[in-house]
VOPAGU-2260 file (C-alpha; in pm, 1 decimal, decimal comma):
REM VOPAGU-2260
SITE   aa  ch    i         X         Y         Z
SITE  UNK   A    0    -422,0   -1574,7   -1885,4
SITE  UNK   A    1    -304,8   -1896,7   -1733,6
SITE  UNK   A    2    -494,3   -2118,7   -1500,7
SITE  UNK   A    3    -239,2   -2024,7   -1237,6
SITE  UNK   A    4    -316,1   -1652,6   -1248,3
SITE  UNK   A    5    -668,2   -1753,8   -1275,2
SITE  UNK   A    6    -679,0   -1916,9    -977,1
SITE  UNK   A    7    -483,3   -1668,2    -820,2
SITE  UNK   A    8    -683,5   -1384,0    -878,9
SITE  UNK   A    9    -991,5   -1577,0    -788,5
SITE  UNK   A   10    -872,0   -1700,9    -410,9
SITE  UNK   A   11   -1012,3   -1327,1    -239,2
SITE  UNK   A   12   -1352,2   -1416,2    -374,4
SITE  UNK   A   13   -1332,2   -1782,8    -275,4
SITE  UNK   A   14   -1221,5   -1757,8      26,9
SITE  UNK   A   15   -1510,3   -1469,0      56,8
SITE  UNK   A   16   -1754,4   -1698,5     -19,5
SITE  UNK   A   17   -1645,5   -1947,5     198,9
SITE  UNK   A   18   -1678,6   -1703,8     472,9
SITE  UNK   A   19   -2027,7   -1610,3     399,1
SITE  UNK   A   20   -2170,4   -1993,7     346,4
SITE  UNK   A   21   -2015,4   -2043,0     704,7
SITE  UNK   A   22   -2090,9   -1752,7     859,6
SITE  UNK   A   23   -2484,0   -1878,6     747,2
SITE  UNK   A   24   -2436,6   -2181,2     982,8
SITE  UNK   A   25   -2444,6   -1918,8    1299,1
SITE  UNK   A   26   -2731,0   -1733,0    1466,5
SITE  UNK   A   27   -2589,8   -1345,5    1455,9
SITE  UNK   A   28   -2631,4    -991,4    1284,0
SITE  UNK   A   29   -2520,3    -962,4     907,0
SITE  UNK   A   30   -2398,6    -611,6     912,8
SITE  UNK   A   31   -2300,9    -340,7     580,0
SITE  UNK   A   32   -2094,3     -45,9     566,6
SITE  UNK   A   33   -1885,6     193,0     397,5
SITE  UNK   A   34   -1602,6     353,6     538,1
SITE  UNK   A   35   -1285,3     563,9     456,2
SITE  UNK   A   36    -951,1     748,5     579,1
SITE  UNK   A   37    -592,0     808,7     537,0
SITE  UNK   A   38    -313,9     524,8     474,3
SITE  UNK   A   39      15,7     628,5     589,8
SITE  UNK   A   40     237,0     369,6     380,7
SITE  UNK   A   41     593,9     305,8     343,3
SITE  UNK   A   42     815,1      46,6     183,7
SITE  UNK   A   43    1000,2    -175,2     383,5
SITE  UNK   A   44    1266,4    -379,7     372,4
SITE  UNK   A   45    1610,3    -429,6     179,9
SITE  UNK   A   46    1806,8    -120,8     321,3
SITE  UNK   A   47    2107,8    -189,2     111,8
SITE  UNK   A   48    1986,7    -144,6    -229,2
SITE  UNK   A   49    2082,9     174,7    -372,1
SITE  UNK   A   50    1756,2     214,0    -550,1
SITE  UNK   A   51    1523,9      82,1    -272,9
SITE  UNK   A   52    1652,0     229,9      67,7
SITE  UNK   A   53    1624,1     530,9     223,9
SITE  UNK   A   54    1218,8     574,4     172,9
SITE  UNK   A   55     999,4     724,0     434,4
SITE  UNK   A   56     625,3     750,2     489,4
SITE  UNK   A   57     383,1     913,8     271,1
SITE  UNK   A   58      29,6    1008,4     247,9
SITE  UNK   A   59    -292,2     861,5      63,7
SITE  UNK   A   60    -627,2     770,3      22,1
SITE  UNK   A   61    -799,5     434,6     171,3
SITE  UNK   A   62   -1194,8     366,7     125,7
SITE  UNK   A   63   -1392,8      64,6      57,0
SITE  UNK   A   64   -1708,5    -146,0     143,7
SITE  UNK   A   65   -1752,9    -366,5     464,9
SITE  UNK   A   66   -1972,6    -683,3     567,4
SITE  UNK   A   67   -1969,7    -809,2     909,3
SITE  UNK   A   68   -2110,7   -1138,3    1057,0
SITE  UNK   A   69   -2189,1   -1221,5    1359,8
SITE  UNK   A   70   -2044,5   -1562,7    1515,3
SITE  UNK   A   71   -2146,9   -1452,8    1897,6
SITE  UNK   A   72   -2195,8   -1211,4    2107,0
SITE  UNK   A   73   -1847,9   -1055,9    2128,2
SITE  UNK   A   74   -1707,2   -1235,3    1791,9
SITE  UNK   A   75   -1732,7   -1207,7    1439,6
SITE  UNK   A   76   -1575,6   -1195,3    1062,1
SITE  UNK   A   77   -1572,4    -919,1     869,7
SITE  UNK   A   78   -1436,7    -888,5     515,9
SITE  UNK   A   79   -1396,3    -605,3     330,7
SITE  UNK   A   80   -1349,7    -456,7     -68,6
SITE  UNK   A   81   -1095,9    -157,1     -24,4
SITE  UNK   A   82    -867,4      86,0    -228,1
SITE  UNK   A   83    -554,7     132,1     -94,1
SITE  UNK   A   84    -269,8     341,9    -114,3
SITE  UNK   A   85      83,8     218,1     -76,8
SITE  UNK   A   86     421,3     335,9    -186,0
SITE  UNK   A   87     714,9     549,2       9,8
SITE  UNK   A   88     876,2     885,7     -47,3
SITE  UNK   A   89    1248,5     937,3     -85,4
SITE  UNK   A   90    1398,5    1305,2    -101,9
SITE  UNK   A   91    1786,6    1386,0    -104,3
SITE  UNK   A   92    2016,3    1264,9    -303,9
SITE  UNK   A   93    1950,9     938,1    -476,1
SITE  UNK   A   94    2053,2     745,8    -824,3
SITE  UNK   A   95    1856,0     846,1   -1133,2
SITE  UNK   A   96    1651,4     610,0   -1331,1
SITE  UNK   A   97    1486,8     858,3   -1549,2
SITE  UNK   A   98    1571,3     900,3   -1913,9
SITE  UNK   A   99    1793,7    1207,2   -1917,7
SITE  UNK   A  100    1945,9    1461,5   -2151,5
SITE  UNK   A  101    2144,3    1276,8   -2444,1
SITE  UNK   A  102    2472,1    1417,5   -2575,8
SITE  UNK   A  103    2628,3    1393,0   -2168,4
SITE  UNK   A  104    2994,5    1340,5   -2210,3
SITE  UNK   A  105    2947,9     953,6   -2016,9
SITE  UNK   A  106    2969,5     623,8   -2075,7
SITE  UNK   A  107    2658,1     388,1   -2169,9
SITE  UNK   A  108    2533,8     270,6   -1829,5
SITE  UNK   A  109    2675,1     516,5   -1579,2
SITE  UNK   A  110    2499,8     551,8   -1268,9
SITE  UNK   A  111    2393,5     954,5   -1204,0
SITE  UNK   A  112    2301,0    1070,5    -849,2
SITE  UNK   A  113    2028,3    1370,1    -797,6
SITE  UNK   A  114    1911,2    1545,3    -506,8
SITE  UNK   A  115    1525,2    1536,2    -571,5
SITE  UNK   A  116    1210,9    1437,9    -420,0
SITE  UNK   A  117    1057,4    1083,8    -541,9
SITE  UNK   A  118     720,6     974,7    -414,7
SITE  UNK   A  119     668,2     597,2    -519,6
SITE  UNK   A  120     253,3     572,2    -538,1
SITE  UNK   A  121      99,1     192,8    -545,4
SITE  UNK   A  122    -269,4     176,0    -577,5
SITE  UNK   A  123    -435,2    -117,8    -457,7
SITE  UNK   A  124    -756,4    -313,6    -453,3
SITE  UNK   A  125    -726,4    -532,5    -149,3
SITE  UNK   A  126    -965,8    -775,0      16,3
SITE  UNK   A  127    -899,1    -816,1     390,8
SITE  UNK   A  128   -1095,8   -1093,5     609,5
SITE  UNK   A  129   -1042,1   -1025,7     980,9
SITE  UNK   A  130   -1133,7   -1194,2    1279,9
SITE  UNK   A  131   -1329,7    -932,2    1514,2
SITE  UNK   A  132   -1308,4    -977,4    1949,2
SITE  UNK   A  133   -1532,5    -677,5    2088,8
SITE  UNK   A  134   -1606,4    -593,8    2437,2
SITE  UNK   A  135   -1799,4    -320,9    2628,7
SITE  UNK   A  136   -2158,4    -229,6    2714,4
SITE  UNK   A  137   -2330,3      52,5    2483,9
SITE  UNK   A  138   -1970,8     208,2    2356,4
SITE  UNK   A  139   -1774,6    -118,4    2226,5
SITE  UNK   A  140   -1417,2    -192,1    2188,8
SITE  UNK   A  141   -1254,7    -428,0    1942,7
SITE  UNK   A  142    -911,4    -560,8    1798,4
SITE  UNK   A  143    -910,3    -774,5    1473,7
SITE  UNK   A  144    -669,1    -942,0    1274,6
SITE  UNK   A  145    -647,0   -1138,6     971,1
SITE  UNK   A  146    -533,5   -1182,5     567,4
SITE  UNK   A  147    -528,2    -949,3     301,2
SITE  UNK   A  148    -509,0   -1003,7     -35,5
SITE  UNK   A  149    -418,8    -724,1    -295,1
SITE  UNK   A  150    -406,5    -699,1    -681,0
SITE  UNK   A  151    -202,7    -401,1    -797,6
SITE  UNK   A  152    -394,6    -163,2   -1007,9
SITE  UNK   A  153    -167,6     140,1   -1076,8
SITE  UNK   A  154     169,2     220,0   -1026,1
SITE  UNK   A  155     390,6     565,3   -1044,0
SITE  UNK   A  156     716,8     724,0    -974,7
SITE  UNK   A  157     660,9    1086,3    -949,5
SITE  UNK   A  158     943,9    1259,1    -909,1
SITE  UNK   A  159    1014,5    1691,8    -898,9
SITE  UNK   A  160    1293,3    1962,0    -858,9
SITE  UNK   A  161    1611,2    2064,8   -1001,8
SITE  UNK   A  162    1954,6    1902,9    -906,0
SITE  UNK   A  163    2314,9    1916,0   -1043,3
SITE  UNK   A  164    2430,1    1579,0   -1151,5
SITE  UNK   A  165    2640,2    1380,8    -956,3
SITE  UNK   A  166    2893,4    1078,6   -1039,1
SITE  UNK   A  167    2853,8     920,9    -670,4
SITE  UNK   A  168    2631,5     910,9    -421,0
SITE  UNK   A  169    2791,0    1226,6    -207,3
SITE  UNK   A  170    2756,0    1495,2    -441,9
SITE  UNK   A  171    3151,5    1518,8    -451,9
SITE  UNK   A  172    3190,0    1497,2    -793,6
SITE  UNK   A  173    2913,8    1686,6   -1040,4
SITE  UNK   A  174    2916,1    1628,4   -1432,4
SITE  UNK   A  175    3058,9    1921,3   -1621,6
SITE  UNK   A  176    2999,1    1972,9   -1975,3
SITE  UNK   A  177    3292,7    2126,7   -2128,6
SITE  UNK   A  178    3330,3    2438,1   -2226,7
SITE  UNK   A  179    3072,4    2528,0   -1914,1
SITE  UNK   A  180    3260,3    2514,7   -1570,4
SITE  UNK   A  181    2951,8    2447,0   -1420,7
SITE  UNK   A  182    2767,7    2172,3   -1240,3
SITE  UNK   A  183    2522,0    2060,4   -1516,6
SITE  UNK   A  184    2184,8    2141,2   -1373,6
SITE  UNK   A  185    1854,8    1944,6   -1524,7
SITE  UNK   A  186    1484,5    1964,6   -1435,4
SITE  UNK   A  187    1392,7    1616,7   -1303,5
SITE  UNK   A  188     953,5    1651,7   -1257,5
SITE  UNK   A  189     795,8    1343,9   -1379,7
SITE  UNK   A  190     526,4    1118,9   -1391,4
SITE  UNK   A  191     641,9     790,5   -1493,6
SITE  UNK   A  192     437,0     465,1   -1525,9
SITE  UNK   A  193     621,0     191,0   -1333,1
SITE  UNK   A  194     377,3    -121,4   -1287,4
SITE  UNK   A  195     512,5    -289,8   -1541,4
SITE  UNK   A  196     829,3    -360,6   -1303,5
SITE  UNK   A  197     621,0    -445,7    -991,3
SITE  UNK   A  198     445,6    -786,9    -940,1
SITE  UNK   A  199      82,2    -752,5    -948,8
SITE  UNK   A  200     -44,6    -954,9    -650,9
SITE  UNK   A  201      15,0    -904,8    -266,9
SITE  UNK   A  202     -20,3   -1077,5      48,1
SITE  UNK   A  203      -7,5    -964,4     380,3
SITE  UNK   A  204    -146,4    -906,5     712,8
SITE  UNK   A  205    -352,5    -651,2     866,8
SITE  UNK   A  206    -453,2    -618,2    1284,0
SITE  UNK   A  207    -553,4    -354,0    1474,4
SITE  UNK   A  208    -823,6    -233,3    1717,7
SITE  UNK   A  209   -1081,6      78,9    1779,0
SITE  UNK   A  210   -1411,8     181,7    1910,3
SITE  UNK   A  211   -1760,4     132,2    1845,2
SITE  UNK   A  212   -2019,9     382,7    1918,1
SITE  UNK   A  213   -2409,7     331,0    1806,9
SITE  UNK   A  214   -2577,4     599,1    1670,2
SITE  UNK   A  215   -2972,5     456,5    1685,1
SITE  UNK   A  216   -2933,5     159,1    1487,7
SITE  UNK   A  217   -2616,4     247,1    1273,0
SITE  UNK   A  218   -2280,1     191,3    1449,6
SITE  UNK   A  219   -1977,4     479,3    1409,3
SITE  UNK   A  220   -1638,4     301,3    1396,2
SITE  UNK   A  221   -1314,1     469,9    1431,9
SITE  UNK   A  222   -1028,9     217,8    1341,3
SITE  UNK   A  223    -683,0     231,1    1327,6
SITE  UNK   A  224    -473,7     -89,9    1154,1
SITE  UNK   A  225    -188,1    -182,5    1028,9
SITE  UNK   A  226     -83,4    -329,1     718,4
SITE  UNK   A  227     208,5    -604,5     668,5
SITE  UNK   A  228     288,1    -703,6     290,9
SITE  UNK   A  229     453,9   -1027,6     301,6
SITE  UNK   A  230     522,2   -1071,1    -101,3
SITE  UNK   A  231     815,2    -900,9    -269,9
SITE  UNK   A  232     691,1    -585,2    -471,9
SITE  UNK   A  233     977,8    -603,7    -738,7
SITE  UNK   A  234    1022,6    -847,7   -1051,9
SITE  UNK   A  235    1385,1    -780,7   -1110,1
SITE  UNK   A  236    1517,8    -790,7    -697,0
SITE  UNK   A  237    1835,2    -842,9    -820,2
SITE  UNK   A  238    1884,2    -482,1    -949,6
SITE  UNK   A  239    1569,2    -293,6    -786,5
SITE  UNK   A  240    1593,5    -488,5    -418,6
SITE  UNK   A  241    1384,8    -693,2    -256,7
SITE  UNK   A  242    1103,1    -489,7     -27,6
SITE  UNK   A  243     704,1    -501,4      49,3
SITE  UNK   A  244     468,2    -231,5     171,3
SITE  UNK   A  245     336,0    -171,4     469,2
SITE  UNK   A  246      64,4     116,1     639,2
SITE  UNK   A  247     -80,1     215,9     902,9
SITE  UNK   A  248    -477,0     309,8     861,8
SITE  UNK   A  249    -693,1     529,5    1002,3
SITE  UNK   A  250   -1034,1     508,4     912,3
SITE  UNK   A  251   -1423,1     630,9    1006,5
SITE  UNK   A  252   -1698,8     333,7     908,6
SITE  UNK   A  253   -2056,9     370,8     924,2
SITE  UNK   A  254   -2193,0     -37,9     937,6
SITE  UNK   A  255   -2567,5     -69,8     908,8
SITE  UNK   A  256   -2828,0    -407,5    1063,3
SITE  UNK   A  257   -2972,7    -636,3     769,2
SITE  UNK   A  258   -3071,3    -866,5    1037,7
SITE  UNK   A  259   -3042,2   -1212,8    1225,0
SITE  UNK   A  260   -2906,4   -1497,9    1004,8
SITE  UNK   A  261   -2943,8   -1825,1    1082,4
């Protein structure tokens, strides 16, 4: 690994650290938690690349750890250690990239259309560090924003249900193999590996608000945030288009008092 990946892999935990040694310098609560919910994610961006438009929101899993310090009364920095699912879903008819049936009476190269359903699923581990402004007597209110940093961790196209085969994007024109007057109808399920054509790193930015409620001396926070990836999610833009996720997050936390620091 070079020392440029080294040091880019490394920043989240630097700049964690920083946070932390800071954070020491003020008198306030160090708090803990755990928390999880539902990401709502879709991919964003170039909307005229065949392969990359057309994608709308799907559903996933979001969970992680949580530490909280206490700058003032009404301020602090929180950072956090999540898993996070990204991605899109695209159903209708769309080019094929899978490997399909050889012996078809085409070219080398041609471009197929199917009408199928593809969910594109990006796992993350991201490391967000968020500015926190609550308000509020005994049930609190807040709205944070900061940084996130991500390292892609798994990536799939999974793809299901039968199509005819189509020579351009409007279904006008199916492939026929002769002597069959029929469409030519395959099965298109799959799981396919994919991370191999994504880049591995993301930035972004995350904001958002909710409420805080104590329960004795553990707090109950319901959240809702969004997610902003500002880096490019393809190697090859030129033929897979140029986009970067986004979400929307809904999440329960349970945070839990170490203490004062000073």
């Amino acid at each position: 690994m070079s020392t440029m990946k080294k040091l880019r892999f490394s920043t989240p935990a630097i700049l964690l650290g920083f946070l932390l040694t800071a954070g020491a310098s003020f008198a306030g609560t160090v708090k803990l938690g755990a928390h999880g919910g539902l990401s709502i994610p879709n991919i964003r961006g170039n909307d005229t690349n065949i392969f990359s438009r057309g994608f709308t929101s799907r559903r996933g899993p979001f969970f992680g750890l949580a530490a909280d310090i206490g700058l003032s009364t009404r301020f602090s920095l929180a950072t956090e250690f999540n898993y996070s699912s990204q991605g899109g879903l695209r159903k209708g008819l769309q080019p094929i990239t899978m490997e399909l049936p050889p012996g078809l009476p085409l070219p080398p190269g041609t471009l197929l259309f199917a009408d199928f359903r593809n969910e594109t699923i990006l796992d993350y581990l991201e490391v967000p560090i968020l500015a926190r402004l609550s308000f509020g007597g005994k049930v609190r209110y807040f709205v944070n924003a900061g940084p996130y940093f991500g390292l892609l961790i798994r990536a799939r196209a999974v793809t299901a249900g039968e199509s005819a085969l189509y020579l351009d994007e409007g279904g006008t024109q199916p492939v026929i193999v002769p002597p069959s007057p029929d469409p030519l109808v395959v099965d298109l399920g799959a799981d396919t590996d994919v991370i191999e054509s994504l880049n591995r790193t993301n930035v972004g930015l995350a904001g958002g608000g909710g409420v805080i409620y104590p329960l004795g001396a553990v707090e109950l926070i319901l959240e809702a945030r969004f997610q902003l990836g500002l880096t490019t999610i393809q190697k090859d833009i030129e033929t897979s288009g140029k986009t970067q996720t986004g979400a929307i997050v809904i999440s329960l936390e349970f945070m839990f008092p170490l203490g004062k620091h000073r």
